[in-house]
C-alpha positions in Angstrom: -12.3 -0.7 6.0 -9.0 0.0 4.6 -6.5 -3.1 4.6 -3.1 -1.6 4.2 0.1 -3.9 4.3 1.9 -1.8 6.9 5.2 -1.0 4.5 3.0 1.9 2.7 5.3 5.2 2.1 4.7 8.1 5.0 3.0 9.9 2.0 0.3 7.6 1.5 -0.1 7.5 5.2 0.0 11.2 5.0 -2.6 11.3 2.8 -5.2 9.3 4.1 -4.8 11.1 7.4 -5.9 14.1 5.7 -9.1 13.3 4.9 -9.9 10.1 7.1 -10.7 11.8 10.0 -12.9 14.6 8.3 -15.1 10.9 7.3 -15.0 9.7 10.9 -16.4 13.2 12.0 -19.1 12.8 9.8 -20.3 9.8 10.8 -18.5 7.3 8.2 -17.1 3.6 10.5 -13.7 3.8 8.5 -11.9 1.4 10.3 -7.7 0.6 9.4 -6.5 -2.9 9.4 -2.3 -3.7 8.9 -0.9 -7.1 8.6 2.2 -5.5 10.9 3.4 -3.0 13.3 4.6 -0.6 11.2 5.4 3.3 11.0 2.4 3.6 9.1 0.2 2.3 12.0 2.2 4.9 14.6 1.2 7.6 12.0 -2.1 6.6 11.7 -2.7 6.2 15.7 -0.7 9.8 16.4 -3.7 11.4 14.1 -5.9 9.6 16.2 -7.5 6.8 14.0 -8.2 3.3 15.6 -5.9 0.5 13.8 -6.3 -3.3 14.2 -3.5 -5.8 13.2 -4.0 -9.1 12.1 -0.5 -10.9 11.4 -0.8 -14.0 8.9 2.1 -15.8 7.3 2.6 -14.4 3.8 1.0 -18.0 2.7 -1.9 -17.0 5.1 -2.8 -13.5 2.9 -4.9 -15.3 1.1 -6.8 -18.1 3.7 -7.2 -16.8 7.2 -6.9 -13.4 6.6 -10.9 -13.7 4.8 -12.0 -15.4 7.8 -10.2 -12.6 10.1 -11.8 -10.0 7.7 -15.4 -11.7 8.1 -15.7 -11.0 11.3 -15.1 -7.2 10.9 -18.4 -7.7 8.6 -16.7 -4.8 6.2 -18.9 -3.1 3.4 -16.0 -1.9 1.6 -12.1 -3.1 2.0 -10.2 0.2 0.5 -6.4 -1.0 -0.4 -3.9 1.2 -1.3 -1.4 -1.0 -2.8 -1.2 -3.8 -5.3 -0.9 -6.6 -2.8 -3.7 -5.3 -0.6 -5.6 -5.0 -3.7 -5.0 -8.9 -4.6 -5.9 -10.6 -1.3 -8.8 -8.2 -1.1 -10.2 -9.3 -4.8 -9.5 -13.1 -3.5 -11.7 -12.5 -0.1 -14.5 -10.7 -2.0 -16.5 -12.9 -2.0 -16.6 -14.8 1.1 -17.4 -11.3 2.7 -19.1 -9.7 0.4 -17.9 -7.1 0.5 -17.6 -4.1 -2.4 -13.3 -3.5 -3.0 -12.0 0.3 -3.7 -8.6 0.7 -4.6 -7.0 3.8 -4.2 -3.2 3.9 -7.2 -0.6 6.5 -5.3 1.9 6.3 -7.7 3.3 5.0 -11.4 4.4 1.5 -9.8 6.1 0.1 -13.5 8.0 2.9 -13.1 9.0 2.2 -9.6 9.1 -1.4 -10.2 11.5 -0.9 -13.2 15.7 -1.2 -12.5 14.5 -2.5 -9.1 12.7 -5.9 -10.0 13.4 -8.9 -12.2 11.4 -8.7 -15.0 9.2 -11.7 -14.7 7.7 -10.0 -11.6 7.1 -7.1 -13.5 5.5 -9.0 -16.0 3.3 -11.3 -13.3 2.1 -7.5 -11.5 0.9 -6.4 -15.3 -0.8 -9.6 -16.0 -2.1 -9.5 -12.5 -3.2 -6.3 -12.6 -4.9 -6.6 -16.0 -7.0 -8.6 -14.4 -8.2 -7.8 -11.0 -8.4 -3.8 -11.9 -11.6 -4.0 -14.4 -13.2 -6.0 -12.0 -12.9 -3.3 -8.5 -16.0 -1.7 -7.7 -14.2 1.5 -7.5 -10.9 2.8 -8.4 -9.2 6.0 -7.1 -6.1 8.0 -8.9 -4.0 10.7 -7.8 -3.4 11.8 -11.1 -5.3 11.5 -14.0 -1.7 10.3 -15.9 -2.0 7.3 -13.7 -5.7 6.3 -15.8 -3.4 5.4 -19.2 -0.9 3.7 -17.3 -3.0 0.9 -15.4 -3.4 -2.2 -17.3 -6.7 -3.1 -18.4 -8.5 0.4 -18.0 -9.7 2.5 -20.6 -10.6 5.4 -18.2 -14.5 4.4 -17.7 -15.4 7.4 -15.2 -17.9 5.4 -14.4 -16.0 3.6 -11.8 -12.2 5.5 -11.8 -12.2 8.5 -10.3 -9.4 11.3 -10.6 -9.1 12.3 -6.9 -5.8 14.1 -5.8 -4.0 13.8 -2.3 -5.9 16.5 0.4 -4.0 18.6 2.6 -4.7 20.6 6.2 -3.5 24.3 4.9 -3.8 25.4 8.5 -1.5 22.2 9.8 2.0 23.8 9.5 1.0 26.6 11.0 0.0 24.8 14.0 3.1 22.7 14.8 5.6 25.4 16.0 8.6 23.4 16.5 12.3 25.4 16.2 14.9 24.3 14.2 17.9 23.2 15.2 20.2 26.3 16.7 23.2 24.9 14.9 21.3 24.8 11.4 19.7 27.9 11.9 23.2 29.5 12.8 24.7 28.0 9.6 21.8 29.5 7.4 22.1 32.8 9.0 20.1 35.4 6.6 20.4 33.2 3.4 17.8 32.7 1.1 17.2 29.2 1.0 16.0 25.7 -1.0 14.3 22.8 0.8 14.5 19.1 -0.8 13.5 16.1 0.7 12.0 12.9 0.4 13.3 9.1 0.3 17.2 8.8 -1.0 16.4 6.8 -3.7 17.2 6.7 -7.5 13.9 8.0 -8.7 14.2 11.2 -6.6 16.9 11.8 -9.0 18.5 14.2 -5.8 22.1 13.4 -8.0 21.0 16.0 -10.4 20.1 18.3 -8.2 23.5 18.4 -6.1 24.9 18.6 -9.7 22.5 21.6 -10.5 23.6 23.2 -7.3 26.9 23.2 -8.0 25.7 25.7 -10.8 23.2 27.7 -8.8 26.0 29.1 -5.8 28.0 30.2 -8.8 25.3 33.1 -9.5 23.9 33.2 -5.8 26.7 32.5 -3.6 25.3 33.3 -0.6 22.1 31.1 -1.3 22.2 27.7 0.6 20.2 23.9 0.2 18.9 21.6 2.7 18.1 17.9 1.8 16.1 16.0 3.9 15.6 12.3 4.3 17.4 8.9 4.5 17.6 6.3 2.2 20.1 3.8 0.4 21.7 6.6 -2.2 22.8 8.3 1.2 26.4 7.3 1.4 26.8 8.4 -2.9 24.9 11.7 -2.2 27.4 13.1 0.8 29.8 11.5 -1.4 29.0 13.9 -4.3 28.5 17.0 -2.1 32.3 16.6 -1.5 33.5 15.7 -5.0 31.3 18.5 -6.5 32.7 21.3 -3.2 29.4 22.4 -2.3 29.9 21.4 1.5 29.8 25.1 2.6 26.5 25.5 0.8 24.5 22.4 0.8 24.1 20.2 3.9 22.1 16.4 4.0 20.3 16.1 7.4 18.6 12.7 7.5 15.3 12.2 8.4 13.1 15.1 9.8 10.0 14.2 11.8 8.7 17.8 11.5 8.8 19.8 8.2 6.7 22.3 9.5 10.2 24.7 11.1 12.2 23.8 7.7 9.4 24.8 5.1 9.2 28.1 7.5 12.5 29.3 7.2 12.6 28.0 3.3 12.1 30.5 0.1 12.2 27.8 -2.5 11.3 23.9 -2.4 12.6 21.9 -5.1 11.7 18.7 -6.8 14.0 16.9 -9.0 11.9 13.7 -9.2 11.9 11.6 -12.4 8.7 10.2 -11.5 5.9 11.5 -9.3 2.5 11.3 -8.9 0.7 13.7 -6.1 3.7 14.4 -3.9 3.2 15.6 -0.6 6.1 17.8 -0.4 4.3 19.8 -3.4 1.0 20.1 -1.1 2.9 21.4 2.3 5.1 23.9 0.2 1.5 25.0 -1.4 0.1 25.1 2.0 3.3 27.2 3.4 3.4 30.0 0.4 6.7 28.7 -1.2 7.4 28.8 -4.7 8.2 25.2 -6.4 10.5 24.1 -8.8 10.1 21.1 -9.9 10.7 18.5 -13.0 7.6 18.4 -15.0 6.7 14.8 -15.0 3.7 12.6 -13.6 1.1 14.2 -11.9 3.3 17.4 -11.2 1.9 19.8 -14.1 -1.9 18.5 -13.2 -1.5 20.0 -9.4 0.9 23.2 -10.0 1.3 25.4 -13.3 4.3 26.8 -14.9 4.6 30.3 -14.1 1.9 30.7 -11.5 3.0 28.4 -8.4 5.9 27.2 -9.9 9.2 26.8 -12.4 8.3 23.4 -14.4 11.4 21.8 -16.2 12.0 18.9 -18.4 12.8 15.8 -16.8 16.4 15.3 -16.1 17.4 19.0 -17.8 20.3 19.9 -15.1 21.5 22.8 -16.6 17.5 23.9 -16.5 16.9 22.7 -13.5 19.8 25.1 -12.2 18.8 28.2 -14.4 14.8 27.7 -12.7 16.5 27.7 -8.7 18.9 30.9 -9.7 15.9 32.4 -11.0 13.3 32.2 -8.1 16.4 32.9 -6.1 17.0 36.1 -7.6 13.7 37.0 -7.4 12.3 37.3 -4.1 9.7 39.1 -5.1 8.1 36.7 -7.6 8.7 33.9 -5.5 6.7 35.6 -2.8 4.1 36.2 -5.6 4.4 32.5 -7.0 4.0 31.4 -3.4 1.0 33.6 -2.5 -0.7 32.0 -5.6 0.0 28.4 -4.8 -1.7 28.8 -1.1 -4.9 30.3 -2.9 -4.3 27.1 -5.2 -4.2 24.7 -2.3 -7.0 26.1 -0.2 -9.7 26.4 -3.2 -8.6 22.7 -5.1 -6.7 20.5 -2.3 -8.2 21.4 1.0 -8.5 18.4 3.0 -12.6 19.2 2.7 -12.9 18.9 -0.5 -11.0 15.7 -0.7 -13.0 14.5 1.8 -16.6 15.9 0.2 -15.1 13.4 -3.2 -14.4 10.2 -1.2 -17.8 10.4 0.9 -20.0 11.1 -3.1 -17.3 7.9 -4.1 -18.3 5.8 -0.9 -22.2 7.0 -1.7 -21.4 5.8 -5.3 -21.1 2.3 -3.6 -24.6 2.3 -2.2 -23.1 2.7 1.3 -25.6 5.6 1.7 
């Protein structure tokens, strides 16, 4: 059963949906329980997987929501954040029940410049705690195995096991992009961002970088996708720096699928990451990546082969890398052929799936 809060990021939904129903297929009862309506539970009903909510006061997490658990009679409760993780270690033993935790990103990091520091301290003590004591543990990245507090990488129990992803899944949705955008692109090669506006997405630098890259491809244009709270500053910027005619922000896309199509490069400019989506789906669609080379980046994609890794917050780098594969079609094609063969023979849904099922079997469920 996987308890899930109902706030998780669309990646971590995105993830889980990968593999999830492969486990179903196979005869595995995974069963999804959120404490609220949420996007997450749309996303997880649109790829067809059963969700039950049970809503409890936050002062209820930790009473009721065992004896709401109990009668689900779970084997396993799978959380996939540190609060799940906590009320899950605090109904253990009323149900019984083994506790898996699955760690999707670096969350001091995330935690850091956006909480006070008591409650970072609390989450590390916390955390200390409650993580030597799950029956298993789950890491995108193997970075992720020094950073958790109180774990000295026993592979016994923690278990390196990177985001899967359907190769075949963005060839299936055919959805058109938008006339207006296609018109504006024209026949121009072409860089894809996107994820959450945010400070750790570090998409400042690359509207900096940009500003650098139309100066030795003119004709080359950006697309930046998402929404978020840095919105407002990043249009902002686009006008200060005079890139308007070459770099447009679109908001939130539902589909990536037409944007990834009509892309030649996808860039990441990330100051933290652990097993980004975005780097599985430009994989899956044959694009070269640039990307900074921090977290769990370099351990899914290597420098020169499916990508251009820079230093973290290099702008001037960062540019040189996009002007590069932009003036280059022919690598980038290369870089992108090899990044596909990547995806299918390491990150293939299957195989993702084939490592939770021998995790699960770990457990004694089978």
């Amino acid at each position: 059963m996987h308890l899930l809060l109902g706030t998780e990021g669309g990646g971590i939904i995105t993830a889980i949906v990968q593999w999830a129903p492969l486990l179903i297929e196979a005869g595995w009862p995974l069963r999804f329980v959120l404490l609220s309506e949420s996007k997450a539970a749309e996303m997880l009903r649109a790829a067809g997987l059963q969700v039950e909510i049970i809503r409890v006061s936050r002062l209820g997490r930790f009473t009721r929501l065992a004896r709401e658990l109990a009668a689900l009679h779970p084997a396993v409760i799978h959380c996939h954040n540190p609060s799940a993780h906590l009320m899950a270690m605090t109904a253990r033993r009323r149900l019984h029940a083994r506790v898996a935790r699955t760690v999707h990103a670096d969350m001091f990091h995330e935690m850091r410049g956006t909480q006070p520091p008591w409650k970072i301290w609390l989450w590390k003590q916390t955390m200390r705690r409650i993580l030597p004591r799950t029956d298993l543990l789950t890491v995108v990245s193997p970075h992720l195995i020094e950073l958790l507090p109180g774990i000295r990488g026993d592979d016994r129990f923690v278990k390196v096991m990177p985001n899967g992803f359907d190769p075949d899944a963005l060839q299936r949705d055919q959805t058109p992009l938008p006339e207006e955008i296609d018109q504006w692109l024209g026949t121009a090669p072409v860089v894809l961002a996107m994820g959450r506006l945010v400070a750790v997405k570090n998409f400042e630098m690359l509207l900096r970088a940009w500003a650098h890259v139309v100066r030795e491809v003119p004709e080359a244009k950006l697309i930046l996708a998402g929404s978020g709270p840095q919105e407002a500053m990043l249009r902002l910027l686009v006008d200060e720096l005079g890139i308007g005619g070459s770099a447009r922000l679109i908001g939130w896309i539902d589909s990536v699928a037409p944007w990834l199509r009509r892309a030649h490069v996808v860039a990441i400019s990330s100051r933290s990451e652990c097993c980004p989506m975005l780097v599985f789906e430009a994989m899956a669609a044959g694009k070269a990546i640039v990307a900074t080379e921090v977290g769990g980046i370099p351990f899914l994609v290597k420098h020169r082969r499916e990508a251009l890794l820079v230093p973290d917050q290099q702008q001037h780098a960062f540019a040189a890398a996009l002007a590069a594969v932009l003036s280059d079609p022919t690598e980038a094609a290369a870089m992108g052929r090899r990044a596909r063969e990547t995806l299918l023979a390491r990150y293939d849904q299957h195989v993702v799936a084939a490592q939770m099922a021998d995790a699960y079997s770990a457990l004694g469920l089978r």
